[in-house]
Backbone as CSV, one residue per row, in Angstrom:
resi,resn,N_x,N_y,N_z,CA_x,CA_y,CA_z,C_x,C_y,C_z
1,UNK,-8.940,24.308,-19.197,-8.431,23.793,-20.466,-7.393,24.768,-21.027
2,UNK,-6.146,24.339,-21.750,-5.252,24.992,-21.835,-5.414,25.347,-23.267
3,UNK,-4.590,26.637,-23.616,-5.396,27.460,-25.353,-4.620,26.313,-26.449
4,UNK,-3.794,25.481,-25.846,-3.586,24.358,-27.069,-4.675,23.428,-26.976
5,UNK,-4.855,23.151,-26.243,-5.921,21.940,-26.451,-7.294,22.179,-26.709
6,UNK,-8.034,23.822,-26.404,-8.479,24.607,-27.338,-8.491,24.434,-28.454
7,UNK,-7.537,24.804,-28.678,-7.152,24.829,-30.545,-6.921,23.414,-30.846
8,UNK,-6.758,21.919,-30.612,-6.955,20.850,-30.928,-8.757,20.598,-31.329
9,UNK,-9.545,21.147,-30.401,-10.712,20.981,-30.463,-11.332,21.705,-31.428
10,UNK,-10.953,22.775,-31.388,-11.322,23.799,-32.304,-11.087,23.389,-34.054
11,UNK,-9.898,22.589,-33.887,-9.871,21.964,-35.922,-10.522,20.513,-35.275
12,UNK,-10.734,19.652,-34.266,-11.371,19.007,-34.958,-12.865,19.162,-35.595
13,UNK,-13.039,20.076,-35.073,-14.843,20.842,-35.034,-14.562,21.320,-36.357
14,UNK,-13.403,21.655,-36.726,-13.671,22.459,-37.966,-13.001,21.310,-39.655
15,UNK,-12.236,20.146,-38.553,-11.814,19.249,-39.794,-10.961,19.597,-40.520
16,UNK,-9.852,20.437,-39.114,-8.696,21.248,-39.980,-7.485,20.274,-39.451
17,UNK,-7.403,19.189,-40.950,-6.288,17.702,-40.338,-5.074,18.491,-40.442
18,UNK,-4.482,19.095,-41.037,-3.618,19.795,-40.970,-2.588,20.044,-39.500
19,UNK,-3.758,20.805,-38.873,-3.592,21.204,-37.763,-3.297,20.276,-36.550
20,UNK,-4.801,19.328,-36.675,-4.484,17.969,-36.346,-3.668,17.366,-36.276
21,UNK,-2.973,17.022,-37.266,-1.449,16.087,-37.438,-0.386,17.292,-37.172
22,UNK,-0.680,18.041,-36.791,1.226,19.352,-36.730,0.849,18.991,-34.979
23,UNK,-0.303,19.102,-33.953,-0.263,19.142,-32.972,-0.072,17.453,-32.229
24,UNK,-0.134,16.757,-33.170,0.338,15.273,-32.539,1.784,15.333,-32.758
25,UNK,2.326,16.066,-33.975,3.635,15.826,-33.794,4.478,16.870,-32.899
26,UNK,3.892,17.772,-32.487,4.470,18.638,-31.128,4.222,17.444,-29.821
27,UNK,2.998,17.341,-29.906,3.367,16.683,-28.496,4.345,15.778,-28.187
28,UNK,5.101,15.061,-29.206,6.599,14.410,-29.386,7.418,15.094,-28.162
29,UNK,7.265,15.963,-28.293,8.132,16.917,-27.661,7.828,17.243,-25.417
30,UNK,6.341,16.684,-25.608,6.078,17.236,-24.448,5.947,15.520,-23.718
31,UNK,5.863,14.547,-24.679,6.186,13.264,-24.407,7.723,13.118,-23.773
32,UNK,8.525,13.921,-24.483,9.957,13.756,-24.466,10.231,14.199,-22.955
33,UNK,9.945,15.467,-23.056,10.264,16.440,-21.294,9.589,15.388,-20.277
34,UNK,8.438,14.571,-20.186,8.344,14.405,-19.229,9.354,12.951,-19.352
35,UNK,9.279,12.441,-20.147,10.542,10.765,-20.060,11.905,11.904,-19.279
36,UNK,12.433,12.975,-19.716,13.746,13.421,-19.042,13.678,13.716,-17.573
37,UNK,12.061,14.509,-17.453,11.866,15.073,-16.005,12.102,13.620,-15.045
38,UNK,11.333,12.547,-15.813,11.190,11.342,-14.963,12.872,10.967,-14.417
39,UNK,13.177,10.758,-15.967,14.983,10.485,-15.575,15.682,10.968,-15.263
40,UNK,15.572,12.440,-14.796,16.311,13.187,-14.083,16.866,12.774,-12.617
41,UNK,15.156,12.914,-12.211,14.754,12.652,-10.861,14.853,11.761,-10.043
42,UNK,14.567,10.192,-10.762,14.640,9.250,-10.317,15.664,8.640,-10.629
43,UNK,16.282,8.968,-11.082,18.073,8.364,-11.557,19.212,7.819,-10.382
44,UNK,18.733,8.492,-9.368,19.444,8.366,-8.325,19.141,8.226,-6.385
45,UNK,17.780,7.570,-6.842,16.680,7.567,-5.712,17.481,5.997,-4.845
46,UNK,18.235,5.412,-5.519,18.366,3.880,-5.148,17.658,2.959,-5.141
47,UNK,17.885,1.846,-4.066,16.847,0.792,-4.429,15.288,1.055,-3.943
48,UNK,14.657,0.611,-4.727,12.579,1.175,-3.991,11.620,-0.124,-4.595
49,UNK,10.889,-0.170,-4.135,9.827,-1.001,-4.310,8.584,-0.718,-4.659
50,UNK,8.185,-0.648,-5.889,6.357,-0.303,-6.610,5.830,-0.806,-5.567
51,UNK,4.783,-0.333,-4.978,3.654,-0.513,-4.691,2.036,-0.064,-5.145
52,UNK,1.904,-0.700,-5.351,0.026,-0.688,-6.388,-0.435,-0.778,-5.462
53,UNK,-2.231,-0.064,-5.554,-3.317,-0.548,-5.645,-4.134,0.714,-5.592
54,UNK,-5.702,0.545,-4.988,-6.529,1.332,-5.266,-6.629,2.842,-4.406
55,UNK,-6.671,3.605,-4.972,-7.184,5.352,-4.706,-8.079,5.053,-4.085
56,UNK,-9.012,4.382,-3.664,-10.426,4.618,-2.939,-10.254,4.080,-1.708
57,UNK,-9.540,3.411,-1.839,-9.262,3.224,0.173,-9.080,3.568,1.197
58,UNK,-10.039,3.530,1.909,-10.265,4.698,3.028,-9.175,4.670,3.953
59,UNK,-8.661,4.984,4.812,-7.894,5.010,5.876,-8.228,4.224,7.230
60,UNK,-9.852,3.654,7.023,-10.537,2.709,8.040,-10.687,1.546,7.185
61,UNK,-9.466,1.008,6.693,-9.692,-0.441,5.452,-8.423,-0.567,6.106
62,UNK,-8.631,-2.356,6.271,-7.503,-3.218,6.501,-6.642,-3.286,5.684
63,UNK,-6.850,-2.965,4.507,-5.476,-2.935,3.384,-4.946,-1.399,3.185
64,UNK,-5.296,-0.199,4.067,-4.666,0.948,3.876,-3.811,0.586,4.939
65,UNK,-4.145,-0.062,6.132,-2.976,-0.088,7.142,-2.136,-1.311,6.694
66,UNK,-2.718,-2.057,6.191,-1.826,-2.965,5.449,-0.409,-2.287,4.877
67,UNK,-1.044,-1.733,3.555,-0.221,-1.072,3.099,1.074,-0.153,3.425
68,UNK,0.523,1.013,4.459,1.503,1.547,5.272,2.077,1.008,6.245
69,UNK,1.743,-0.733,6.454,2.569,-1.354,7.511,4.016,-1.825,6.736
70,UNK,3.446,-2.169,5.086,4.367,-3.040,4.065,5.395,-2.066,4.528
71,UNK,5.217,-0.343,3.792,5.923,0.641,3.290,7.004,0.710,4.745
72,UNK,6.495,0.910,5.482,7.292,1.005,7.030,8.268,-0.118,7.102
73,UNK,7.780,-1.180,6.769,8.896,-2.308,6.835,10.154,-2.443,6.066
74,UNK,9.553,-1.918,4.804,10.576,-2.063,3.906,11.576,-0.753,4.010
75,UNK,10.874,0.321,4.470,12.300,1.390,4.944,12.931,1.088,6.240
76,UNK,12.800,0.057,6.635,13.342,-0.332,7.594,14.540,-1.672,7.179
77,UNK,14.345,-2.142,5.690,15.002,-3.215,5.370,16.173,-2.232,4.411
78,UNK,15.997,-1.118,3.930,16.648,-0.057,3.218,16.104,0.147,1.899
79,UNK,14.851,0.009,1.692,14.197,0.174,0.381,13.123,1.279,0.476
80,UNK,13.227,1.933,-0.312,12.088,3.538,-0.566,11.151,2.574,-0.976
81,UNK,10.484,3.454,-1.320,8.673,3.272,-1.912,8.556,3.793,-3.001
82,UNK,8.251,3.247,-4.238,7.426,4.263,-4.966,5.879,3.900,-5.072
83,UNK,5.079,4.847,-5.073,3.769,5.190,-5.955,3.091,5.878,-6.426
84,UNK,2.254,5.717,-6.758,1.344,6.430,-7.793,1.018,8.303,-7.423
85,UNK,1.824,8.346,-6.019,1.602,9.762,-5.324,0.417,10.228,-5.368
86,UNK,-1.163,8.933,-5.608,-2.260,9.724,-5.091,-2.641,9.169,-3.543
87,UNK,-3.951,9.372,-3.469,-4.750,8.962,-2.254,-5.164,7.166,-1.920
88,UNK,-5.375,6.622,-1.089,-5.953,5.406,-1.206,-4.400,4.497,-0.451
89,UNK,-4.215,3.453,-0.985,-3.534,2.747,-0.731,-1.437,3.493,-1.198
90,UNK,-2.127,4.451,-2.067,-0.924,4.965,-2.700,-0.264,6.028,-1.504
91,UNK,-1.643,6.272,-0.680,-1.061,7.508,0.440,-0.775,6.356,1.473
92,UNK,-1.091,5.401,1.740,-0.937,4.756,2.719,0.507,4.177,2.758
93,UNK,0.911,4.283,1.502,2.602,3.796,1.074,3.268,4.650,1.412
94,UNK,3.265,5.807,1.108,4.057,7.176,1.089,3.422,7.458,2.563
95,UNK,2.642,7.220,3.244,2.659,7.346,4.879,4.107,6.458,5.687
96,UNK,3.496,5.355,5.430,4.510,4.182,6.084,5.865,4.611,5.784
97,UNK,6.786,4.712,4.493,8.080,5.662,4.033,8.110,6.683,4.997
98,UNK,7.384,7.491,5.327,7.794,8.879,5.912,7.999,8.344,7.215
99,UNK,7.084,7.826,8.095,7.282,6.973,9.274,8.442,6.372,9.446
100,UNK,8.951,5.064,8.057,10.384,4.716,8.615,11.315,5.898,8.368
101,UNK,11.422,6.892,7.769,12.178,8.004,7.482,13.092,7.251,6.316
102,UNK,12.039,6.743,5.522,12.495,6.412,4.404,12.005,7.130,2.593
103,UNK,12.856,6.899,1.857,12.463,7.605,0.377,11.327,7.362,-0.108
104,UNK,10.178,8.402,0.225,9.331,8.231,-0.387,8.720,8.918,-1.477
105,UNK,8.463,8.299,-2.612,8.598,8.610,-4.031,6.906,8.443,-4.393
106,UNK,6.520,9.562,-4.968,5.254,9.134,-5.820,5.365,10.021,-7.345
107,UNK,4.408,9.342,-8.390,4.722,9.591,-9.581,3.335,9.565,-9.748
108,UNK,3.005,10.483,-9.355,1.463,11.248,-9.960,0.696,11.161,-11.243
109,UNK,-0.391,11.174,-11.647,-1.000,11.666,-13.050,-1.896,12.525,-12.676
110,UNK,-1.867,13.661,-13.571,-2.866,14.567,-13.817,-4.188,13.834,-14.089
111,UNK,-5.431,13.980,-13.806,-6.471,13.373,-13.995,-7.586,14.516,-13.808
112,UNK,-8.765,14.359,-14.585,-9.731,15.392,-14.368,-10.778,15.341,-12.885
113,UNK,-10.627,14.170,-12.167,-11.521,13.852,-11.354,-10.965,13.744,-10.268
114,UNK,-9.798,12.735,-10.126,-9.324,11.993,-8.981,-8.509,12.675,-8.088
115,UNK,-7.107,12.687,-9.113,-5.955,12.289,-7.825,-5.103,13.782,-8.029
116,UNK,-4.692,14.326,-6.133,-3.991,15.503,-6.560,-2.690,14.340,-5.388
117,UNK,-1.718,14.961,-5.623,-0.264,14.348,-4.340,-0.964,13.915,-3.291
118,UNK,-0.390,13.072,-3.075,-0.837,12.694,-0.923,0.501,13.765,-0.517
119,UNK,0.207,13.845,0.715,1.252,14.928,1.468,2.414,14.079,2.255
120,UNK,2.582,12.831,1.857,3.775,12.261,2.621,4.794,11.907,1.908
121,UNK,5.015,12.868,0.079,5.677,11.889,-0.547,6.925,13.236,-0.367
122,UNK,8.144,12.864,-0.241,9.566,13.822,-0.708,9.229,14.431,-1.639
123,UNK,9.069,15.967,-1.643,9.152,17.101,-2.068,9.601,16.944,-3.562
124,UNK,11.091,16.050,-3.090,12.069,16.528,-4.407,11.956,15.344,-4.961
125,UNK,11.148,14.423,-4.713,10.612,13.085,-5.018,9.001,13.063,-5.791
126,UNK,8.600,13.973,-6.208,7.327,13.962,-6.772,7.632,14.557,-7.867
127,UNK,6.676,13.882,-8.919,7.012,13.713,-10.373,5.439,13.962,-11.027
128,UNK,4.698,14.569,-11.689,3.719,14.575,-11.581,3.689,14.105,-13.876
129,UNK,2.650,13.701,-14.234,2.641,13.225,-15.624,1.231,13.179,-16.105
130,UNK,1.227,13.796,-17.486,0.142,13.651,-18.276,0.030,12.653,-18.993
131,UNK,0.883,11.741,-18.792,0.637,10.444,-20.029,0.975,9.429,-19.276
132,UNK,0.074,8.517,-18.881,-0.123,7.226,-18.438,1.392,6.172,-18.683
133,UNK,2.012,6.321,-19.941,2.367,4.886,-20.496,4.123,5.435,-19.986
134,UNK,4.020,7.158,-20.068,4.890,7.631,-19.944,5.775,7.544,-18.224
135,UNK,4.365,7.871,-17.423,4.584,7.390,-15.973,4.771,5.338,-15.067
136,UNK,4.472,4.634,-16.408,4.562,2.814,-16.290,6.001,2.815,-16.507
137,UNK,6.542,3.232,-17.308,8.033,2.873,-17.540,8.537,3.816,-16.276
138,UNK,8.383,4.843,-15.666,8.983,5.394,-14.696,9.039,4.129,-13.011
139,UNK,7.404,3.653,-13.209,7.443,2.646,-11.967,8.315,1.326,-12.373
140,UNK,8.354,1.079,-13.871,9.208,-0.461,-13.912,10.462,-0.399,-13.823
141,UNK,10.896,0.968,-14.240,12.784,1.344,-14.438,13.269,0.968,-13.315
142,UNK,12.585,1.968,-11.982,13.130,2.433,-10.938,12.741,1.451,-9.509
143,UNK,12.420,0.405,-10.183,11.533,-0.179,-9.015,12.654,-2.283,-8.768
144,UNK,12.990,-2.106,-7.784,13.782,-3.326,-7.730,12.325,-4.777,-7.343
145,UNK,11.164,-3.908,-7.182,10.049,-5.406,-6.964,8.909,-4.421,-6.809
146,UNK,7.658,-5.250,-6.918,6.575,-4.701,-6.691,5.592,-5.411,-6.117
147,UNK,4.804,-4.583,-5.170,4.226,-5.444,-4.170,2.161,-5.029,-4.522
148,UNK,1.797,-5.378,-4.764,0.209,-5.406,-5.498,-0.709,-5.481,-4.403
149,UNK,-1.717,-4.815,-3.741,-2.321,-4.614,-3.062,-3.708,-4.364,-3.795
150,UNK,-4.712,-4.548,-3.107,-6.225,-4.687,-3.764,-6.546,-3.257,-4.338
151,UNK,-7.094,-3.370,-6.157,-7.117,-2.393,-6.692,-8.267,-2.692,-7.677
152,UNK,-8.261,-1.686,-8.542,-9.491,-1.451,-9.462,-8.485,-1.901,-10.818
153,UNK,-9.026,-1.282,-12.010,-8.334,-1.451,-13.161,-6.642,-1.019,-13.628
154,UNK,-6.519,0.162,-12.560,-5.058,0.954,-12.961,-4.476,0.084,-12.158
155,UNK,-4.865,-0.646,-11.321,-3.989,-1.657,-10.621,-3.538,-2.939,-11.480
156,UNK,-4.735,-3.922,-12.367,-4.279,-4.425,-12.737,-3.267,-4.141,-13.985
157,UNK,-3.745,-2.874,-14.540,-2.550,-2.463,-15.545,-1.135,-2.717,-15.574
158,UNK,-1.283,-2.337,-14.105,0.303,-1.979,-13.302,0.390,-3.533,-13.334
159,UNK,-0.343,-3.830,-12.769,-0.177,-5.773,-12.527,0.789,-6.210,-13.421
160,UNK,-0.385,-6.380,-14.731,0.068,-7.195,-15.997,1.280,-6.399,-16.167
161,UNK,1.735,-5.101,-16.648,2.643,-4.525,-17.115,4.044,-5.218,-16.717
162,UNK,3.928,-5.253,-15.331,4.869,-5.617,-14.551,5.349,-7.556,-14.736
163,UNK,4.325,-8.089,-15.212,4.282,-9.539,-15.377,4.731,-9.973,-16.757
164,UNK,4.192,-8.752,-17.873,4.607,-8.934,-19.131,5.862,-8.629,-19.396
165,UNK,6.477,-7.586,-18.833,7.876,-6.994,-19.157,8.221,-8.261,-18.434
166,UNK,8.223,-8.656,-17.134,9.156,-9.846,-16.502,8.943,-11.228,-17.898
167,UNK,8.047,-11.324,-17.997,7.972,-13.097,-18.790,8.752,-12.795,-20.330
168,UNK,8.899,-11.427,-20.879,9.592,-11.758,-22.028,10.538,-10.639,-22.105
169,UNK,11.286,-10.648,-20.909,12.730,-10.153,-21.049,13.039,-9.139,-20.831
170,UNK,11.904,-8.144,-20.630,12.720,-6.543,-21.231,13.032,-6.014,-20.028
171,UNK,12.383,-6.580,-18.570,13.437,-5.948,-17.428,13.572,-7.290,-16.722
172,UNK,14.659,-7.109,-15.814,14.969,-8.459,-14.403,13.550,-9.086,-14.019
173,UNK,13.731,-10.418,-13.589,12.970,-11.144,-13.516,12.942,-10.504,-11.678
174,UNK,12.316,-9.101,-11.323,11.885,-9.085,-10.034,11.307,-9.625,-9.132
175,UNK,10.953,-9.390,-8.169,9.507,-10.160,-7.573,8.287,-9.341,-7.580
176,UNK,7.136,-9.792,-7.860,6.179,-9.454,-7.573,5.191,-10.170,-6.473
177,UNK,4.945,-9.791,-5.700,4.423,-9.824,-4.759,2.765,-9.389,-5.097
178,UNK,1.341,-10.404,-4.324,-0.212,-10.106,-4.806,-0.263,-9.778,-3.112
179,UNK,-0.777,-9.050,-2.520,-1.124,-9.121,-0.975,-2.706,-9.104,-0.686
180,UNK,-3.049,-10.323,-0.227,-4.724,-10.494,0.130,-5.152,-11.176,-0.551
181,UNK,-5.206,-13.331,-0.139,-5.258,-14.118,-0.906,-6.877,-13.720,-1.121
182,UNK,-7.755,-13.516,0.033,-9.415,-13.524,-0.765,-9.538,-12.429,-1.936
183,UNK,-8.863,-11.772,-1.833,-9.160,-10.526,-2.928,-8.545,-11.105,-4.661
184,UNK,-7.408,-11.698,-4.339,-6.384,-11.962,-5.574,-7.139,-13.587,-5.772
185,UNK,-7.773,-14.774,-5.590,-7.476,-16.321,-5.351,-8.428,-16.571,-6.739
186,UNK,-8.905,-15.816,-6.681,-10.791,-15.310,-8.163,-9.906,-15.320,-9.520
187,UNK,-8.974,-14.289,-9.537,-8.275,-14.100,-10.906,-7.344,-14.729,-10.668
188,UNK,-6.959,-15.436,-10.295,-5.090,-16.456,-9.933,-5.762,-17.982,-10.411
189,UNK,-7.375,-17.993,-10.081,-7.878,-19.181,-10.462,-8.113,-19.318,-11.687
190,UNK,-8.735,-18.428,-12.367,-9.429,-18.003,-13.645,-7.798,-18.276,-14.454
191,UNK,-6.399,-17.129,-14.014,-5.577,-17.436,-14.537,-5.625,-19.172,-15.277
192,UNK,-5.111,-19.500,-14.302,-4.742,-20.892,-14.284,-5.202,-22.348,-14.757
193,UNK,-7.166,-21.981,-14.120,-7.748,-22.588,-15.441,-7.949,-22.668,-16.750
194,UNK,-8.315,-21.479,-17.048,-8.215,-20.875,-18.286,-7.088,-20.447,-18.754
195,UNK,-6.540,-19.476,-18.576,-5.510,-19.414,-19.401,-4.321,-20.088,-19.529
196,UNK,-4.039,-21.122,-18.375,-3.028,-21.915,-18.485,-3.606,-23.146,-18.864
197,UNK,-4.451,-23.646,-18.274,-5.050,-25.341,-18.155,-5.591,-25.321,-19.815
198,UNK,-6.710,-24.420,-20.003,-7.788,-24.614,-20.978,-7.365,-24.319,-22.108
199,UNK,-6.289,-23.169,-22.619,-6.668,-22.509,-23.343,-4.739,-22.224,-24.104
200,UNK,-4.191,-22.934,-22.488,-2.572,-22.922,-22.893,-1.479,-21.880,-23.278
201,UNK,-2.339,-20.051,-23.118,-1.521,-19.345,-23.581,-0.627,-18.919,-22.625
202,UNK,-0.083,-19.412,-21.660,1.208,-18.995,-20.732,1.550,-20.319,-20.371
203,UNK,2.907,-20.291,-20.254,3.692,-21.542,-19.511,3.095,-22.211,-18.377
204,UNK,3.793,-23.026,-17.966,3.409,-23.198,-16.553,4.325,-22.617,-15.558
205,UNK,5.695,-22.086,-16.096,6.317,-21.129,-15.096,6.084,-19.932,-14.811
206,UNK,5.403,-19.739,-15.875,5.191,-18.552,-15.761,4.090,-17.819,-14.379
207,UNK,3.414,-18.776,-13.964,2.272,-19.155,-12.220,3.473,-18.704,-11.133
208,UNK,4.729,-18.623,-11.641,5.721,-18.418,-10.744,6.395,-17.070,-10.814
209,UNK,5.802,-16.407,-11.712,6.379,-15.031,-11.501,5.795,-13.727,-10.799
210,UNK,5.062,-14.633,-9.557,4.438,-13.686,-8.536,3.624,-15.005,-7.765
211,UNK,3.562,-14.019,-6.268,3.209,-15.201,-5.072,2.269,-14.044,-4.528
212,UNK,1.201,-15.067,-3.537,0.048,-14.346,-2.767,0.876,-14.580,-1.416
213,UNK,0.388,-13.241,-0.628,0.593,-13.466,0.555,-0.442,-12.754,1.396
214,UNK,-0.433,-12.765,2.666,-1.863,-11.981,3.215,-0.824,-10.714,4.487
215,UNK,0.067,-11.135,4.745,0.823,-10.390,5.866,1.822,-9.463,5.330
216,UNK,2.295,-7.958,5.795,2.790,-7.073,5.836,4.918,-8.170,5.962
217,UNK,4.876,-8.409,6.360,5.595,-9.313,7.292,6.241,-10.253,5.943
218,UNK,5.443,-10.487,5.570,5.451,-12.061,4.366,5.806,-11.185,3.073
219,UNK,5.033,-10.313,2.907,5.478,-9.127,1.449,6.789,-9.080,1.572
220,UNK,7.613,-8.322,2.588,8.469,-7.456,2.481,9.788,-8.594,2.769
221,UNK,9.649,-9.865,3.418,10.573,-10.641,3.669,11.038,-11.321,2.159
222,UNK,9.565,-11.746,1.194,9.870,-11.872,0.431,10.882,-11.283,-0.872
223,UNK,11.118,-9.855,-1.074,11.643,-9.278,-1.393,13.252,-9.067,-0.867
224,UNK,13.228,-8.949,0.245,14.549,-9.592,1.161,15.198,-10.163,0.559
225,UNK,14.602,-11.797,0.977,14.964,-13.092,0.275,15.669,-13.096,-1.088
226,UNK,14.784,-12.429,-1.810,14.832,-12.836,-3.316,16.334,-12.390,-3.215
227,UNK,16.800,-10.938,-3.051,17.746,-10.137,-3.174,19.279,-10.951,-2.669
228,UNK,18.513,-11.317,-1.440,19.659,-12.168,-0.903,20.543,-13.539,-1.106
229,UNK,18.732,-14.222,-2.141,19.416,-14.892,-2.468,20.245,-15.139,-4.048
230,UNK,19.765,-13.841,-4.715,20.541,-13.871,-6.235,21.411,-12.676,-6.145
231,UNK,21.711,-12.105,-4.677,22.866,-11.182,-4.930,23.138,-10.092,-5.768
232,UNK,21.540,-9.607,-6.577,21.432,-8.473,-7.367,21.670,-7.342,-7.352
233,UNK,22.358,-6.412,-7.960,21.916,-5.135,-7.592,20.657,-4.371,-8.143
234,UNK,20.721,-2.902,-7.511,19.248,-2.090,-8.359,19.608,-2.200,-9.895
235,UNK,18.767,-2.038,-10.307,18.712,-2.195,-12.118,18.399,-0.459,-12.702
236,UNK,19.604,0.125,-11.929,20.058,1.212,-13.289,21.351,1.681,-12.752
């Protein structure tokens, strides 16, 4: 524990708001360095593709080789990788990148339990972050599509994040890509009954701003496609 965050603990124990409110408004500041470190770095990585999903995936799971089959393909189509630069499906991304001898990018969080770097991500490509919301805008800026692979909760974060910024404007209508219809078909249903059929709070186009697929093959063509066929460039 570091002697500031010490001393955060230390007035709240003692109910010194003072102190309290002067150290939320410093961290302004340490919010700030990492948004620049991010934009430094990734400013000039080119086009890459988010890839999500879960830290716990072993390396003997059909969706870790999945995964590093996607990542391989797509540095082979001319697109880097980014992820989350931990273990699980996130190392299995940043495996496949290094394999095609392509940019592979991970954007880390400090965490007390989990995740330290996987060892396949570019050196000068790892970004490491104490604030969650601070490292989401780093994967939506820099990311021309994102491809969703079977995950726990930080996955669907990434999910929705990525679905909400697309449905009301604030970045390109990318592709998102779900990979592994038995894993995804549970919540795509639930979507659709409920929140579209029953309950009416999303369009009906909106069922269209991401597709299931089950193949390495089918992910990455899709992304292709899209590009090819609206003639986009990267979005910065």
């Amino acid at each position: 524990m570091s002697s500031s965050e010490e001393k955060v603990i230390k007035a709240f124990k003692e109910k010194d708001w003072n102190e309290i409110q002067a150290s939320d408004s410093w961290r302004i500041f340490k919010i700030m360095s990492e948004f620049v470190e991010g934009f430094e770095k990734l400013a000039r990585i080119g086009p890459c593709v988010s890839i999500f999903g879960s830290a716990r995936t072993g390396p003997d799971k059909k969706y870790f080789k999945l995964a590093e089959e996607i990542a391989f393909q797509l540095t082979q189509r001319g697109y880097g990788v980014i992820t989350g630069g931990g273990p699980g499906i996130m190392e299995a991304a940043n495996m496949g990148a290094r394999r095609g001898k392509g940019k592979s990018v991970g954007i880390n969080i400090d965490l007390p339990f989990e995740q330290e770097a996987n060892l396949f991500i570019d050196q000068d490509k790892l970004i490491t972050f104490d604030h969650f919301f601070v490292r989401k805008v780093m994967f939506m800026k820099y990311a021309q599509g994102f491809i969703v692979l079977p995950g726990g909760f930080g996955t669907l974060d990434e999910l929705f994040e990525a679905i909400t910024l697309i449905q009301t404007d604030k970045i390109g209508q990318f592709p998102i890509v779900l990979v592994g219809r038995s894993y995804w078909k549970g919540l795509i249903k639930w979507i659709k009954d409920v929140i579209l059929d029953e309950e009416k709070n999303i369009s009906k186009e909106d069922m269209d701003l991401f597709i299931l697929v089950d193949e390495a093959e089918e992910a990455v063509n899709h992304i292709d496609q899209f590009y090819s066929k609206y003639l986009l460039s990267p979005n910065f």
